[in-house]
FIKOLZA-1660 file (N, C-alpha, C; in steps of 0.1 Angstrom, whole numbers, plus 5000, padded with zeros to 4 digits):
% residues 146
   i   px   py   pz ch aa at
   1 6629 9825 1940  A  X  N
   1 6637 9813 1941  A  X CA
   1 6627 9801 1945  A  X  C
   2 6630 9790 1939  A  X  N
   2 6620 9777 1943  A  X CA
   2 6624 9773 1951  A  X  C
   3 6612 9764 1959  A  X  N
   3 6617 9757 1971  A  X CA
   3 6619 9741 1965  A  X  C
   4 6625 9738 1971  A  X  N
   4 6626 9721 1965  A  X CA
   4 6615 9714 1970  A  X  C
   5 6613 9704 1959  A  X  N
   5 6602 9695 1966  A  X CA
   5 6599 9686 1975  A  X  C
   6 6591 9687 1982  A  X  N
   6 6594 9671 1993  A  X CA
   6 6592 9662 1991  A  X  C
   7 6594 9651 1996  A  X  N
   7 6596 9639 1994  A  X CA
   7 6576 9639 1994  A  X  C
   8 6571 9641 2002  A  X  N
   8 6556 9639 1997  A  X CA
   8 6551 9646 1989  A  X  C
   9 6552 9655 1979  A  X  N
   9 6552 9657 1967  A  X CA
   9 6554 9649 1955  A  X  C
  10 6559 9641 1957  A  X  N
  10 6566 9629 1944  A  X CA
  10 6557 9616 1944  A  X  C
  11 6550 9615 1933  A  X  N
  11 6539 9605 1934  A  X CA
  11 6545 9592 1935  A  X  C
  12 6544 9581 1944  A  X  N
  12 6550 9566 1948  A  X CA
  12 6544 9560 1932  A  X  C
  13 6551 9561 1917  A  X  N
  13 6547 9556 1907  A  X CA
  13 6556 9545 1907  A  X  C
  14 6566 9542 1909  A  X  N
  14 6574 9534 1905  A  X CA
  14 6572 9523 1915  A  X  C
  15 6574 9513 1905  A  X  N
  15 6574 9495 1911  A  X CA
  15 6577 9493 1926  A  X  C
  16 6588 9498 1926  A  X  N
  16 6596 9500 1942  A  X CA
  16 6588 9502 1948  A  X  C
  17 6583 9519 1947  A  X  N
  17 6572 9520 1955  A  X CA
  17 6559 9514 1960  A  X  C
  18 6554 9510 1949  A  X  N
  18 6541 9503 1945  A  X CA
  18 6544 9493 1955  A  X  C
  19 6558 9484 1955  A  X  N
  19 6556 9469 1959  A  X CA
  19 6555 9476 1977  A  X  C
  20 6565 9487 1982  A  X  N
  20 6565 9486 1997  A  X CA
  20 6553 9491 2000  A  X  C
  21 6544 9501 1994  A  X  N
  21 6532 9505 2000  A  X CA
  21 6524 9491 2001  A  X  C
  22 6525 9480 1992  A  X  N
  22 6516 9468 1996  A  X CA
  22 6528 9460 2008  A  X  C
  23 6535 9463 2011  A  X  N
  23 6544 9455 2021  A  X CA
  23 6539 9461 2032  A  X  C
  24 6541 9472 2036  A  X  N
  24 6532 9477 2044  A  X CA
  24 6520 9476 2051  A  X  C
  25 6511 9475 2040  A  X  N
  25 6500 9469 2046  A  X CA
  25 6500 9452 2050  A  X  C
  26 6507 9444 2048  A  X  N
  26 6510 9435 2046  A  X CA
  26 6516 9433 2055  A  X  C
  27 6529 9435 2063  A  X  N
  27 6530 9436 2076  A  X CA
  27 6520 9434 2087  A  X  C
  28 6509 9447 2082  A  X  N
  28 6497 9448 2095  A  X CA
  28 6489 9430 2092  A  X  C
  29 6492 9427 2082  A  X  N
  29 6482 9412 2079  A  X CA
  29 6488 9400 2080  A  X  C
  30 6487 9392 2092  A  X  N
  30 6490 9381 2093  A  X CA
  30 6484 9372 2083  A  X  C
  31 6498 9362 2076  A  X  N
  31 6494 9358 2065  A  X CA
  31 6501 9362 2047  A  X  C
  32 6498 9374 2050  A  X  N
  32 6499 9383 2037  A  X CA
  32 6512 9374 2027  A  X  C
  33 6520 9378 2040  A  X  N
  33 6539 9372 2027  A  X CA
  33 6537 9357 2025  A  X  C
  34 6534 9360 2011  A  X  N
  34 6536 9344 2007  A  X CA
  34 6541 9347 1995  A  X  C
  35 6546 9334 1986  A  X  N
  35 6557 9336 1975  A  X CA
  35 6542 9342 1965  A  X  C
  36 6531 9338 1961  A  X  N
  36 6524 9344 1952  A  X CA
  36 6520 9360 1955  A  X  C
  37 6520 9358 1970  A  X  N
  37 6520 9379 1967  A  X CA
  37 6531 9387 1963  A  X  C
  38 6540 9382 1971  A  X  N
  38 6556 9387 1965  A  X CA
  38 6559 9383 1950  A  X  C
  39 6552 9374 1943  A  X  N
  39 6553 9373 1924  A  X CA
  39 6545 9384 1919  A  X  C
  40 6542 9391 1926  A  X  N
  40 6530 9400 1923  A  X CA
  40 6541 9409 1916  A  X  C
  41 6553 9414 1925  A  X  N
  41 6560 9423 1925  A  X CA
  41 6575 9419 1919  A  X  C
  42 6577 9403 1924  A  X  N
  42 6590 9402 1918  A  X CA
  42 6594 9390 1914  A  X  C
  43 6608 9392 1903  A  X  N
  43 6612 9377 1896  A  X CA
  43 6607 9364 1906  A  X  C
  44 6610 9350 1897  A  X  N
  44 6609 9340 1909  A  X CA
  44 6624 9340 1915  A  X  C
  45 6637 9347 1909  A  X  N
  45 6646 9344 1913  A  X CA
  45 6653 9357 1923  A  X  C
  46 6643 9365 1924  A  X  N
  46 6648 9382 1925  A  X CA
  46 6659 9378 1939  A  X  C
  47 6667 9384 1943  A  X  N
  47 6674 9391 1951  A  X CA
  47 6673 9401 1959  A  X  C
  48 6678 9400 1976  A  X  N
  48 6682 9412 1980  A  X CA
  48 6692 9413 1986  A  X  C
  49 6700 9420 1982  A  X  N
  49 6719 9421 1988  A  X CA
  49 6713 9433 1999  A  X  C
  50 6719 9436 2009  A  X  N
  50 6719 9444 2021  A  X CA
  50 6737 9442 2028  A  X  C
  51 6740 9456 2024  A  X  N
  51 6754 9454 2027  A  X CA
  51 6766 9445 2020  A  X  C
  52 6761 9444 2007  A  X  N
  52 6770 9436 1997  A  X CA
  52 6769 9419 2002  A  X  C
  53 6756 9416 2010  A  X  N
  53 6755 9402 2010  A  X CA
  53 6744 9398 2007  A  X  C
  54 6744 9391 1997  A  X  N
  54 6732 9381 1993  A  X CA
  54 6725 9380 2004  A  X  C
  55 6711 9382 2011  A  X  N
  55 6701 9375 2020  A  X CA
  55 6692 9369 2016  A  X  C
  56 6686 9372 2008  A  X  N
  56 6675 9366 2000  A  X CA
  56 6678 9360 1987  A  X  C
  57 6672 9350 1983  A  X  N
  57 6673 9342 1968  A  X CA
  57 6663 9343 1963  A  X  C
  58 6651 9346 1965  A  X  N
  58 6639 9340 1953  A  X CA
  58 6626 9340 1959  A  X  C
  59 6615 9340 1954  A  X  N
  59 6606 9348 1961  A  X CA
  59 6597 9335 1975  A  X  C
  60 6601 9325 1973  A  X  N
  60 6602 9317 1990  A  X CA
  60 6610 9326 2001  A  X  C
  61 6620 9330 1995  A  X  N
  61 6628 9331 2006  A  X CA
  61 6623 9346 2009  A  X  C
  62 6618 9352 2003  A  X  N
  62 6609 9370 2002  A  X CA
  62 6598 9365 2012  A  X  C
  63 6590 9355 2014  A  X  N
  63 6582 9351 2021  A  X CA
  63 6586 9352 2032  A  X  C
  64 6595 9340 2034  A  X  N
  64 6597 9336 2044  A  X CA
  64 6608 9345 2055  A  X  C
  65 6613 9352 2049  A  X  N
  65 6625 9364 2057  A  X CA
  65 6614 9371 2060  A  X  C
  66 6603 9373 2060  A  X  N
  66 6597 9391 2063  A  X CA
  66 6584 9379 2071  A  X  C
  67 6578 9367 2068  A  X  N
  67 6574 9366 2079  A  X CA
  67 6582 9360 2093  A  X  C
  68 6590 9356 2090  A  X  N
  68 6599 9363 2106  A  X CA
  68 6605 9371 2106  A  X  C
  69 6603 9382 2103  A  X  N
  69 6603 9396 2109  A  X CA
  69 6589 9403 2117  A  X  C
  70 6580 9396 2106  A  X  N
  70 6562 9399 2110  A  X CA
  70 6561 9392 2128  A  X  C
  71 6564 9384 2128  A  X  N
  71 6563 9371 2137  A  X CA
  71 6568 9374 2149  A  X  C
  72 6583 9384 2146  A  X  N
  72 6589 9392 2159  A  X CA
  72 6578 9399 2167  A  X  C
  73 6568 9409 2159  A  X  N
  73 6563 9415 2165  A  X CA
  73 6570 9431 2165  A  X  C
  74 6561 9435 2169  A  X  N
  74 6566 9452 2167  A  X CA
  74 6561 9458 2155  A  X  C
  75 6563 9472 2151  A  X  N
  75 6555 9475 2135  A  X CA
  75 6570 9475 2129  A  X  C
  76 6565 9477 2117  A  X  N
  76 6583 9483 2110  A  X CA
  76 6574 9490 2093  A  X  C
  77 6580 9497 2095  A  X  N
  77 6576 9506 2081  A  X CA
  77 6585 9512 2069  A  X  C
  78 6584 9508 2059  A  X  N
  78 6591 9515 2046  A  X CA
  78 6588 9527 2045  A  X  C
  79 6589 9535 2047  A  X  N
  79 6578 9553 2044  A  X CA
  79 6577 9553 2030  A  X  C
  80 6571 9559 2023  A  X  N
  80 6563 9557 2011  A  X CA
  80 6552 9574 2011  A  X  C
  81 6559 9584 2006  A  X  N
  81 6571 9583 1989  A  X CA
  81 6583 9582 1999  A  X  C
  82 6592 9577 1988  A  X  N
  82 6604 9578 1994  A  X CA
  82 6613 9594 1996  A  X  C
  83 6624 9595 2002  A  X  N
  83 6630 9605 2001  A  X CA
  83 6634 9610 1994  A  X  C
  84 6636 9600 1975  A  X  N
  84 6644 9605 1970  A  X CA
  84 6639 9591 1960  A  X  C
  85 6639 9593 1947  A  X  N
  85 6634 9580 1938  A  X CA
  85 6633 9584 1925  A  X  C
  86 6640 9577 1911  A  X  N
  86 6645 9578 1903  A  X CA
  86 6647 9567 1894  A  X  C
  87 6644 9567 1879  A  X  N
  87 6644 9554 1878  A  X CA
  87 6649 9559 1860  A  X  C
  88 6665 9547 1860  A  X  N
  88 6670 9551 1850  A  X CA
  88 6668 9534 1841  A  X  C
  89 6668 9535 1830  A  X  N
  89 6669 9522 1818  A  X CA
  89 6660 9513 1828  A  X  C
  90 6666 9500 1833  A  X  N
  90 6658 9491 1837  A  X CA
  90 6662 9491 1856  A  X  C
  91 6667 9501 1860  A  X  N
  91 6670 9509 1873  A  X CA
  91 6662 9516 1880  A  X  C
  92 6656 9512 1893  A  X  N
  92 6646 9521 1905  A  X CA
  92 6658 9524 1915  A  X  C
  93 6665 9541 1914  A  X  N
  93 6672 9542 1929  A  X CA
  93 6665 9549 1936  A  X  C
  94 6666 9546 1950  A  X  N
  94 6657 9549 1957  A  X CA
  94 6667 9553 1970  A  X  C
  95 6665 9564 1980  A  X  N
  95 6667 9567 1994  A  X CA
  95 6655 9570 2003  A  X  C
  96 6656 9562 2010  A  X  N
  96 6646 9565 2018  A  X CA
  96 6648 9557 2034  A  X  C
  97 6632 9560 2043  A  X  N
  97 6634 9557 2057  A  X CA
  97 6628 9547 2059  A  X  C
  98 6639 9538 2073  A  X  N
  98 6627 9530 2073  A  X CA
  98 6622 9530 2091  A  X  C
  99 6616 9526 2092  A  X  N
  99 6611 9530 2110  A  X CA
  99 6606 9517 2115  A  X  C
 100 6608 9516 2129  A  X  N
 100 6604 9503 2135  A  X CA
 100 6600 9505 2152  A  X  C
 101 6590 9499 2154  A  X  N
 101 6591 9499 2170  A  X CA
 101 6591 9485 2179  A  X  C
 102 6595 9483 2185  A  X  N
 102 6596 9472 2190  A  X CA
 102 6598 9471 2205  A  X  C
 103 6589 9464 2214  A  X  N
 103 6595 9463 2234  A  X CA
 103 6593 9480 2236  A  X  C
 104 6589 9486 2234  A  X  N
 104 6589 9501 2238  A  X CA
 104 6597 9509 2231  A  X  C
 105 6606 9504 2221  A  X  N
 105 6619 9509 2216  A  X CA
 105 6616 9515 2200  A  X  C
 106 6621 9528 2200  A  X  N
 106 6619 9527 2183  A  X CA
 106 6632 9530 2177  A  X  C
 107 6631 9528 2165  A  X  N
 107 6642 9523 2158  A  X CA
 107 6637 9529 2145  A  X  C
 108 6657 9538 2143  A  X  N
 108 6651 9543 2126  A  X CA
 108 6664 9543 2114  A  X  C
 109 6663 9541 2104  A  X  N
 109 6675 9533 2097  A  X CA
 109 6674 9543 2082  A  X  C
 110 6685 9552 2077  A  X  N
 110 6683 9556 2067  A  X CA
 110 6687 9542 2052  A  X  C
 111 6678 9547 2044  A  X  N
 111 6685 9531 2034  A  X CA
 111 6688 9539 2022  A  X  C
 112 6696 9535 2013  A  X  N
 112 6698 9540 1992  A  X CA
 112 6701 9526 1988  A  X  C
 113 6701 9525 1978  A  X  N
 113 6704 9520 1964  A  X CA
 113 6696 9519 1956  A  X  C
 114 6693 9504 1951  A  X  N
 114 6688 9502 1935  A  X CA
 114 6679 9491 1935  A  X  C
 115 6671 9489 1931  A  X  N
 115 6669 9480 1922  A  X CA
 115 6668 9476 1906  A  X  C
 116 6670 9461 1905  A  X  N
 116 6672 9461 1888  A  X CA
 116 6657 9450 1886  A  X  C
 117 6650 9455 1873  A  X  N
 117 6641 9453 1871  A  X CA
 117 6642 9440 1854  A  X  C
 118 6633 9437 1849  A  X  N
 118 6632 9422 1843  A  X CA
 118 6617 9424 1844  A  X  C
 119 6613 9423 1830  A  X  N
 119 6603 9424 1825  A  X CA
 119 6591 9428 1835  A  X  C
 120 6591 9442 1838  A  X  N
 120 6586 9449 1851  A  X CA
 120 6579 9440 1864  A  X  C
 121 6597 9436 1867  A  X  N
 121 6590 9432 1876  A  X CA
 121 6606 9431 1884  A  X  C
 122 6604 9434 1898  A  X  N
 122 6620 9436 1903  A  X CA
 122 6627 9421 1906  A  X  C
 123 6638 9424 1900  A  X  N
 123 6645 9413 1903  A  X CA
 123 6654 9413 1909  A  X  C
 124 6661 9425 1914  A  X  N
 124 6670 9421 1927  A  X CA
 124 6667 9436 1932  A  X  C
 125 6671 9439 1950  A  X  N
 125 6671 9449 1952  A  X CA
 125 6684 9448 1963  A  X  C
 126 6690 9458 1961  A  X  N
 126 6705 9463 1965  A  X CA
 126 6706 9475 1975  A  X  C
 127 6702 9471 1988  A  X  N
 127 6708 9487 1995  A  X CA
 127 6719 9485 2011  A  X  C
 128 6722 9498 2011  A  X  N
 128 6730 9499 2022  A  X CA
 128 6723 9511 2032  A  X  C
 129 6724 9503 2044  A  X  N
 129 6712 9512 2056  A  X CA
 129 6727 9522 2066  A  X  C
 130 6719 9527 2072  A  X  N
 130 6727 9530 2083  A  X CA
 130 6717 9533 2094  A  X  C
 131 6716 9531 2104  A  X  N
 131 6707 9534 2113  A  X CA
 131 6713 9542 2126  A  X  C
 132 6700 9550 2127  A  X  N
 132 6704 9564 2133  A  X CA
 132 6702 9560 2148  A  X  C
 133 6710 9567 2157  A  X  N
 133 6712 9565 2167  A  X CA
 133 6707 9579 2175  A  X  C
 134 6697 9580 2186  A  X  N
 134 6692 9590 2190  A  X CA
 134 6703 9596 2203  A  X  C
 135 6707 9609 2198  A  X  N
 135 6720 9615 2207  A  X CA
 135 6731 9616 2201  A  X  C
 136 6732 9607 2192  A  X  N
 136 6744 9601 2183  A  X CA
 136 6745 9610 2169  A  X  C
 137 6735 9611 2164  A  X  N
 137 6730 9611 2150  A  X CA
 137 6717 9625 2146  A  X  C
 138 6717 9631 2141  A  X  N
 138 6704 9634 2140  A  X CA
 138 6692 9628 2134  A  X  C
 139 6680 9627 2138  A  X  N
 139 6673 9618 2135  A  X CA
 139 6661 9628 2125  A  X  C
 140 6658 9617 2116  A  X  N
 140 6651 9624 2103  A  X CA
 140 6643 9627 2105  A  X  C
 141 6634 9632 2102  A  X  N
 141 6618 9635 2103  A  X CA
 141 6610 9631 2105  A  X  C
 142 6616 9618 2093  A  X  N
 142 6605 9610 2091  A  X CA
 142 6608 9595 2101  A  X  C
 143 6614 9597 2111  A  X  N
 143 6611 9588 2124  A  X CA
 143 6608 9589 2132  A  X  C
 144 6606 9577 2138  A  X  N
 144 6592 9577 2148  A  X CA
 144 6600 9580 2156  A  X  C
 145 6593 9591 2171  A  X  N
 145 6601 9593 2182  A  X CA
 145 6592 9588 2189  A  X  C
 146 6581 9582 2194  A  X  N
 146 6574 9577 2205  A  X CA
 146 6568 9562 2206  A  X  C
% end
């Protein structure tokens, strides 16, 4: 009988992936998010819905949301491979974790959906999180406990 594969088994080929492993590092680099690195990866118009609400419009506003998030302070991480990633017609779905520490506190959020892609390059991305609650919830593997 096979064992299923793990999520680190699955090579981070897809755009999605590609773009958060450079988000990632980018995080650690004050400076990084600017609209020309984020065209690297997406429309000038791309999107991100989180919870069926528009937050983002366009790759200013990709800048400028994630450097105040950088600016908070704390780490925060996409994990990369994802849990789960698949990519149909002009579609990247993706499930995966995302992790954060912050004031001594860590924090871990499972995320899915999609992105829709335009002339390879993403133009909107669409997910719904839930974030796990320690005692509450069981917490994934792939979060940080310390």
């Amino acid at each position: 009988m096979a064992t299923p594969a793990m999520a680190q088994d699955k090579p981070a080929t897809d755009i999605v992936s590609k773009m958060f492993i450079w988000w990632n590092e980018a995080f650690k680099t004050p400076g990084a998010y600017t609209p020309e690195n984020f065209s690297k990866f997406f429309t000038p118009e791309a999107t991100l819905v989180l919870e069926g609400r528009t937050v983002i419009n366009g790759v200013d506003q990709w800048a400028t949301h994630f450097q105040k998030i950088q600016s908070g302070g704390g780490d925060v991480e996409i994990v990369v491979p994802f849990k789960d990633v698949f990519e149909a017609k002009d579609r990247v779905y993706t499930y995966h974790v995302i992790r954060s520490r912050r004031d001594g506190k860590t924090g871990c959020s499972l995320a899915a959906g999609h992105a829709e892609l335009k002339g390879g390059k993403i133009a909107s991305i669409v997910l719904v999180r839930h974030t796990l609650e320690a005692g509450k919830d069981p917490l994934d593997a792939q979060c940080w406990t310390d």
